[in-house]
ROSESE-863942 format. One record per residue (C-alpha): residue number from 1; x, y, z. Coordinates in steps of 0.001 Angstrom, whole numbers, plus 524288, in hexadecimal, padded with zeros to 5 digits. Layout:
<rs>
R   seq      xx      yy      zz
R   NUM       X       Y       Z
...
</rs>
This chain:
<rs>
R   seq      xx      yy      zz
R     1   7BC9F   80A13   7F1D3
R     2   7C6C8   812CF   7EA75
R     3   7C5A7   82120   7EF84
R     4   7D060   82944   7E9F6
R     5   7D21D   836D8   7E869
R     6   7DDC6   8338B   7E138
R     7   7DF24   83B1E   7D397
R     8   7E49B   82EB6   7CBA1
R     9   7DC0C   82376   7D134
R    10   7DF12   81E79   7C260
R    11   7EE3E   81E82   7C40F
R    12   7EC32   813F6   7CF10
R    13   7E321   80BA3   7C4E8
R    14   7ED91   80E6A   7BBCB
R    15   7F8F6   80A42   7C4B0
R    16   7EFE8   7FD6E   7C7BE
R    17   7E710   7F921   7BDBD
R    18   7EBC8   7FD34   7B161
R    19   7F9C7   7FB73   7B468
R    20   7F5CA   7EF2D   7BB3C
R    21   7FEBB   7EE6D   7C82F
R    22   8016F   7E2A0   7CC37
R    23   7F9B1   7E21E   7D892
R    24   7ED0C   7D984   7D5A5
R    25   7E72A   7E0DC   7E318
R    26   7EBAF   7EEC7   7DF2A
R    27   7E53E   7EBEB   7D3AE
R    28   7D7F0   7E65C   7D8FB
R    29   7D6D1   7F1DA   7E200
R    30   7D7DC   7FCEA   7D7B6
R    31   7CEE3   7F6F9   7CD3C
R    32   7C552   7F397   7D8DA
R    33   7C76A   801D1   7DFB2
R    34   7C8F2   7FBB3   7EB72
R    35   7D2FF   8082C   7F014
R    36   7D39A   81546   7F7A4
R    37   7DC35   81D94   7F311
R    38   7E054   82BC8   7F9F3
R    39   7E9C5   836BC   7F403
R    40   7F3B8   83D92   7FCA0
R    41   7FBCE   847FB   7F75D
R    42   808D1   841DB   7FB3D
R    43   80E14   836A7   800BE
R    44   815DF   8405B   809BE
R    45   80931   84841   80BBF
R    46   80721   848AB   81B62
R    47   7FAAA   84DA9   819FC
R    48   7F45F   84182   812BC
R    49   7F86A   838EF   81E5B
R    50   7EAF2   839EB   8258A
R    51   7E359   83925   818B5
R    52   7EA28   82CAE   81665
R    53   7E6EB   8281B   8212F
R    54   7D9CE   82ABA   82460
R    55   7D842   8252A   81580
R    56   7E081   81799   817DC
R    57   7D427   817D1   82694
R    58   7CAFD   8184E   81AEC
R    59   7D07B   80DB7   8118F
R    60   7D209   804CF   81ED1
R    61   7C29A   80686   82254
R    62   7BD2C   8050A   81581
R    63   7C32A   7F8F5   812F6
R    64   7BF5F   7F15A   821BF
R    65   7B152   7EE3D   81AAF
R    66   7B847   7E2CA   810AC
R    67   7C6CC   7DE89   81259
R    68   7C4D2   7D7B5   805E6
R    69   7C589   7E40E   7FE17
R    70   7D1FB   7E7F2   7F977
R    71   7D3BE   7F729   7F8FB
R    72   7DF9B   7FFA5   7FAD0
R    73   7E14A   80BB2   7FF00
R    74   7EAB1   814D6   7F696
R    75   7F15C   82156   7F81C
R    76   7F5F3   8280F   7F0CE
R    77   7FF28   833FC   7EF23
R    78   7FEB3   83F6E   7E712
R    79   80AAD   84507   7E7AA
R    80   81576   83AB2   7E34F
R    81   8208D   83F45   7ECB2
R    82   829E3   834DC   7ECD4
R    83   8347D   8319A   7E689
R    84   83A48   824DD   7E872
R    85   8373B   816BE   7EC46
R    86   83C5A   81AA2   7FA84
R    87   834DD   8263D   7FB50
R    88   82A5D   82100   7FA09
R    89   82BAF   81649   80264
R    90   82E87   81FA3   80E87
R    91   82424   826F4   80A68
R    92   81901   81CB2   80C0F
R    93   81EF3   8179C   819D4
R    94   81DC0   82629   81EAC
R    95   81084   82754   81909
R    96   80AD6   81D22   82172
R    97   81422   81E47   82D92
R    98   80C1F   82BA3   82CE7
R    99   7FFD6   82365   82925
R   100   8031A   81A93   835D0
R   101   8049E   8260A   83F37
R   102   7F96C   82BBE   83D12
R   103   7F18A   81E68   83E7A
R   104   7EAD7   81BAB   84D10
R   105   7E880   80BE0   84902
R   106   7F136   80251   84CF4
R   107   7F8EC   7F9AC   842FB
R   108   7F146   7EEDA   83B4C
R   109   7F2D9   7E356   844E0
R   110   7F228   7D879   83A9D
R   111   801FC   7DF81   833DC
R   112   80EB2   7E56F   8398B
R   113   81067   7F2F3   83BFB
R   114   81FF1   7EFB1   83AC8
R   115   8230F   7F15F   82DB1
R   116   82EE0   7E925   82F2E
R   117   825EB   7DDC1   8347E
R   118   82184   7D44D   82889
R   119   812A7   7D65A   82D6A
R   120   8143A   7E5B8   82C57
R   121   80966   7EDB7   82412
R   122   8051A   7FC2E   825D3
R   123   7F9EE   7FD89   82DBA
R   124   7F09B   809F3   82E7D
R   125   7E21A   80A7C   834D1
R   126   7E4C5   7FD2E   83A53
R   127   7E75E   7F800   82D46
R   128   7F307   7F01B   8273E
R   129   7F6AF   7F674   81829
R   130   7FF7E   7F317   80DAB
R   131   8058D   7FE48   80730
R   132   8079A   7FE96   7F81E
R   133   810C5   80C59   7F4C5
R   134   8103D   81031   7E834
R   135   81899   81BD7   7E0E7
R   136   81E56   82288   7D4E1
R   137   82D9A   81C20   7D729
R   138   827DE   80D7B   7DAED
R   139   83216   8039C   7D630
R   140   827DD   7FAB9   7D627
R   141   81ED1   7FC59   7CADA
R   142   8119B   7F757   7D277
R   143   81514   8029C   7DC41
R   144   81845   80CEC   7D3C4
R   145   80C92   8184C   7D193
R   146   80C3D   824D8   7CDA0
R   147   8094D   82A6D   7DB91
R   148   80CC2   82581   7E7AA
R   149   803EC   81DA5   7EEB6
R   150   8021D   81555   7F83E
R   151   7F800   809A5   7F990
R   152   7F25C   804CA   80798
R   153   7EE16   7F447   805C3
R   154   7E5F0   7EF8A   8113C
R   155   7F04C   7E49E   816E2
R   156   7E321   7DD02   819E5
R   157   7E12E   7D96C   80B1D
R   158   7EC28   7D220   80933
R   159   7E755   7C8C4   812FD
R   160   7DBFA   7C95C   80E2D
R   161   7E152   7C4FD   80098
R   162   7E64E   7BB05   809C0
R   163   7DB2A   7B752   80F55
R   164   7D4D2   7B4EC   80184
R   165   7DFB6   7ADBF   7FE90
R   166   7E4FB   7B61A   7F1F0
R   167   7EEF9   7BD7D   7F8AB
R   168   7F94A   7B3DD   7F361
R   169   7F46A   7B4E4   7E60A
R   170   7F283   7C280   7E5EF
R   171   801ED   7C4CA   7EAD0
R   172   80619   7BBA2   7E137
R   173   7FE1D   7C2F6   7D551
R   174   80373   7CF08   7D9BA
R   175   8116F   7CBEC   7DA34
R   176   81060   7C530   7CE6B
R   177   80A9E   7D011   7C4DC
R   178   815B7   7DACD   7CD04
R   179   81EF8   7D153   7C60C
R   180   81752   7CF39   7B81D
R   181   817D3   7DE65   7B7F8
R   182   823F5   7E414   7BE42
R   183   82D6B   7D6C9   7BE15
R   184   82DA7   7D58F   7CD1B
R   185   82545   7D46B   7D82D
R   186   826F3   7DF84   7E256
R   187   8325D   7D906   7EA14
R   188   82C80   7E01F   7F688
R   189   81FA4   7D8C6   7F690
R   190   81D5A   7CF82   80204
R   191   81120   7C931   808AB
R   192   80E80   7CF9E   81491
R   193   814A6   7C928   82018
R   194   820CA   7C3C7   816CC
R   195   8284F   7D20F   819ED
R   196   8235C   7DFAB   81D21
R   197   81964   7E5ED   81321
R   198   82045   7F2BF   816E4
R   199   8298D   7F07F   80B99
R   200   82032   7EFEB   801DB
R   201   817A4   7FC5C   80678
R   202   821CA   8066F   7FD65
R   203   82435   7FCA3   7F150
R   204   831CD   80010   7F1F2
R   205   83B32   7F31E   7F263
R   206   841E9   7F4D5   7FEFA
R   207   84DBC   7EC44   8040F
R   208   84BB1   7E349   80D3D
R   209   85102   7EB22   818F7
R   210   848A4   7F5AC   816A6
R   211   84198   7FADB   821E8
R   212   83448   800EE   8219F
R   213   8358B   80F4D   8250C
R   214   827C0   80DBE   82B9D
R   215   826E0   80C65   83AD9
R   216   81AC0   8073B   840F8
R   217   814C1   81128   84CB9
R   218   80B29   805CA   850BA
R   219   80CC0   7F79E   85201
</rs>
């Protein structure tokens, strides 16, 4: 499934495989190709909005056919503009509040489009996501890449890890090889429905006041 015009496809296996990054599924998706990728000059580049876009109304089709295989959709960014942890972070919420304006679907029915509700996830094309950011000043080690990028999870597949009864398991792995490698967990981690994904979309450890700088235009 991987389609990439990307120039350094073998950074990402890099990053992943060779470096091996904690996440079992990140893993499992890269060696198996089960990924589109697209490459935007910018992550303040307005005129990649509609490309991304129309790409993410791609990723959603080709995956209706078997819910059972794990694929992500990855963007990435050629130019690595920001600076900072922050700058980052309020450069992926106005990514896709652009993303969301632009979208004529109405907001995945099965999550929250509050993202101060604990049932909130982004939704595009009718689909729930989970956003992974990545980028060059991550504190995080598991989120830090050379470029920035951003990674779109189908919501759907955690329940159906769920549903084949290895979500637990898979969680727990996880978790446990973040700590074998970096000495802690990611202390923003959370099972959905425990507290708002939204906090976990940048990577950055936020306080637990922080509000999401993301408004909903559809409910």
């Amino acid at each position: 499934m991987a389609t990439s015009s990307f120039e350094t496809q073998n950074d990402l296996h890099e990053f992943i495989i060779e470096n091996d990054h904690p996440c079992v599924m990140a893993q499992s998706i890269v060696r198996g190709k089960n990924f589109t990728e697209l490459s935007v000059e910018g992550i303040f580049d307005k005129e990649g909005i509609h490309n991304i876009y129309t790409a993410l109304g791609r990723f959603v089709e080709s995956t209706v056919s078997d819910k059972r295989q794990f694929s992500s959709f990855i963007l990435h960014f050629k130019t690595p503009a920001v600076k900072s942890e922050l700058e980052f972070e309020t450069a992926l919420w106005t990514l896709l509040d652009k993303l969301q304006t632009i979208d004529n679907a109405e907001w995945d029915s099965s999550v929250s489009a509050n993202p101060a509700d604990d049932n909130f996830s982004f939704s595009l094309h009718g689909t729930a996501f989970y956003i992974i950011g990545m980028h060059p000043h991550a504190s995080r080690p598991a989120r830090k890449t050379l470029e920035p990028m951003i990674v779109f999870n189908l919501h759907s597949q955690f329940e159906t890890l769920r549903e084949m009864n290895i979500y637990d398991s898979t969680r727990d792995r996880i978790r446990e090889r973040d700590m074998e490698q970096n000495g802690s967990s990611n202390p923003m981690l959370d099972d959905f429905g425990n507290s708002s994904e939204a906090k976990q979309y940048s990577g950055r450890s936020v306080a637990a006041n922080w509000k999401c700088p993301f408004q909903p235009i559809k409910n």
